[in-house]
C-alpha positions in Angstrom: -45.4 -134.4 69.4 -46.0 -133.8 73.1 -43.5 -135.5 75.2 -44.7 -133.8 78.6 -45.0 -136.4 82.0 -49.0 -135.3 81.4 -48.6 -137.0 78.2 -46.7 -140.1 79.0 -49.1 -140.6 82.1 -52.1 -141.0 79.1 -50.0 -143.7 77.5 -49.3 -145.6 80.6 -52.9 -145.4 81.7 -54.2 -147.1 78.6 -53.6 -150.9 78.0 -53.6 -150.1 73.7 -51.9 -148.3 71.9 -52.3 -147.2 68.1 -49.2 -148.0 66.4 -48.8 -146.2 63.4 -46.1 -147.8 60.9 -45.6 -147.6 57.2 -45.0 -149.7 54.6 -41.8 -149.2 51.8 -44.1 -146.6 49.7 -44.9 -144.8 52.6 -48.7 -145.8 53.2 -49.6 -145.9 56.9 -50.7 -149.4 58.6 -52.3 -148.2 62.3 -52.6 -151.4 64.7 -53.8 -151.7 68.0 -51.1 -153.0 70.5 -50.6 -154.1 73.8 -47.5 -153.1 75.6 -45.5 -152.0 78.7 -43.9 -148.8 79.3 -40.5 -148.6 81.0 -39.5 -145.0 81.7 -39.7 -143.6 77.9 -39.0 -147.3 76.2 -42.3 -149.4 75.7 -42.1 -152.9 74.3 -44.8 -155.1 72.5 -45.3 -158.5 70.3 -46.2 -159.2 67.7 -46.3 -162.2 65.1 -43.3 -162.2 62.7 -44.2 -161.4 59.3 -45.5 -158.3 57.5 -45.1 -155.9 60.7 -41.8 -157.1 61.5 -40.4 -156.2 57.9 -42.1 -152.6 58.0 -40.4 -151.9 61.0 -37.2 -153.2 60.0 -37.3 -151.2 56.5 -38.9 -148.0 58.1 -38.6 -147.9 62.6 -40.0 -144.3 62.8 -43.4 -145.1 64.1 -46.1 -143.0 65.9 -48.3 -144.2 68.8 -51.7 -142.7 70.2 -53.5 -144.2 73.0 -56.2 -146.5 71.9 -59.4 -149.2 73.1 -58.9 -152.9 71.7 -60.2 -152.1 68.3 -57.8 -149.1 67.7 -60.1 -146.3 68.2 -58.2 -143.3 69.6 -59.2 -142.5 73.2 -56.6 -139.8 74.0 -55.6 -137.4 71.2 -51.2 -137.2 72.7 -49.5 -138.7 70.1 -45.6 -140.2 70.3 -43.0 -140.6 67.6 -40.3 -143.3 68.3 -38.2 -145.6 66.6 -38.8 -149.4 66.7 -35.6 -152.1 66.9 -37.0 -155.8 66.6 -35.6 -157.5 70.0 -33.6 -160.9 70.2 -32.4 -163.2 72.6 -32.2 -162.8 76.9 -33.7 -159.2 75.6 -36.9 -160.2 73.9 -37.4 -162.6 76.9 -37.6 -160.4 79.6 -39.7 -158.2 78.1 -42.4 -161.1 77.2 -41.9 -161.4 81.3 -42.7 -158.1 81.7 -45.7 -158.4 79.3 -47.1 -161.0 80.5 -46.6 -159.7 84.3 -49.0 -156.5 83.0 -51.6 -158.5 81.0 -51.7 -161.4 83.6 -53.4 -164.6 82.2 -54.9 -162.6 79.4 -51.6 -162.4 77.6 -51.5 -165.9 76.4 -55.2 -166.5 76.1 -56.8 -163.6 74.3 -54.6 -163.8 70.5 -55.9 -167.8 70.4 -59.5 -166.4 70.8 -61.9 -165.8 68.1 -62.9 -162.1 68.8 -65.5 -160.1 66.4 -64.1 -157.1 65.2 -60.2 -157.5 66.3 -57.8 -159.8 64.4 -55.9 -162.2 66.2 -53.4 -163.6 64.1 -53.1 -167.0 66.1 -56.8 -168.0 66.2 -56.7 -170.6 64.0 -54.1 -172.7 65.3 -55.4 -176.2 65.8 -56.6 -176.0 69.5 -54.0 -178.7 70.8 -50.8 -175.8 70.2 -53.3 -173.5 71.6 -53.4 -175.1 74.9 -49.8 -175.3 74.9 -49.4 -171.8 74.2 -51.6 -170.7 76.9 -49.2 -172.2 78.9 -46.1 -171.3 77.6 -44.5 -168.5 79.9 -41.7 -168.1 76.7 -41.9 -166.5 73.4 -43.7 -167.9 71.0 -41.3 -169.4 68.2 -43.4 -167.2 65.6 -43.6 -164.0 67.8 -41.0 -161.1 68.1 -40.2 -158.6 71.1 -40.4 -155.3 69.8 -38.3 -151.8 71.5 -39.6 -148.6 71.1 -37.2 -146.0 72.0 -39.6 -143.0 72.1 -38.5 -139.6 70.7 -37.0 -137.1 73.4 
């Protein structure tokens, strides 16, 4: 997989990327992401649940630049392996999230959007107004490293 500055320059431009992971028997699960890029580590969230386990049983993922509803908009592709972040970690990379996405970050997974599947939309909108305002991680979320492949 191309690892060229070119490359990593299409990643950083777009604000999605694919993430390609795969469950225990090896079938691929492609989700669109938001994340930040620090040097050749890029972090994202993500609700804990079925994503967290694949990537706990299987970290080698791929990711491929990539609009809000996953469709590939750059054809570089990245291998990496995913480590599920805890603690002071996982907290300063939800600053660093939310620093990129500005006020979107905490808004747009309440919202009901056609096509895209938020898995927090149907929280009862009194914890969605506190989320929104919740700089933290959310209790139900995880931080997730990507270290990407050399």
């Amino acid at each position: 997989m191309p690892q060229t500055e070119h490359a990593l320059d299409a990643l950083r431009r777009s604000r999605y990327a694919l993430l390609r992971s795969r469950r225990r028997d090896g079938t691929a699960v492609d989700t669109p992401i938001w994340f930040v890029l620090q040097g050749r580590t890029l972090f994202f969230r993500t609700k804990i649940g079925p994503k967290t386990k694949r990537l706990a049983a299987r970290p080698e993922v791929t990711l491929t630049p990539c609009d809000h509803r996953g469709r590939v908009t750059d054809p570089v592709r990245f291998g990496g392996r995913a480590t599920v972040l805890a603690d002071d970690e996982a907290q300063r990379a939800n600053r660093t999230l939310h620093q990129r996405y500005g006020w979107q970050w905490n808004i747009v997974p309440l919202l009901k959007i056609p096509g895209v599947t938020n898995v927090h939309r149907n929280l009862p909108l009194r914890e969605k107004l506190r989320r929104a305002r919740d700089r933290n991680l959310w209790p139900d979320s995880a931080i997730v490293r990507i270290d990407l492949d050399a």
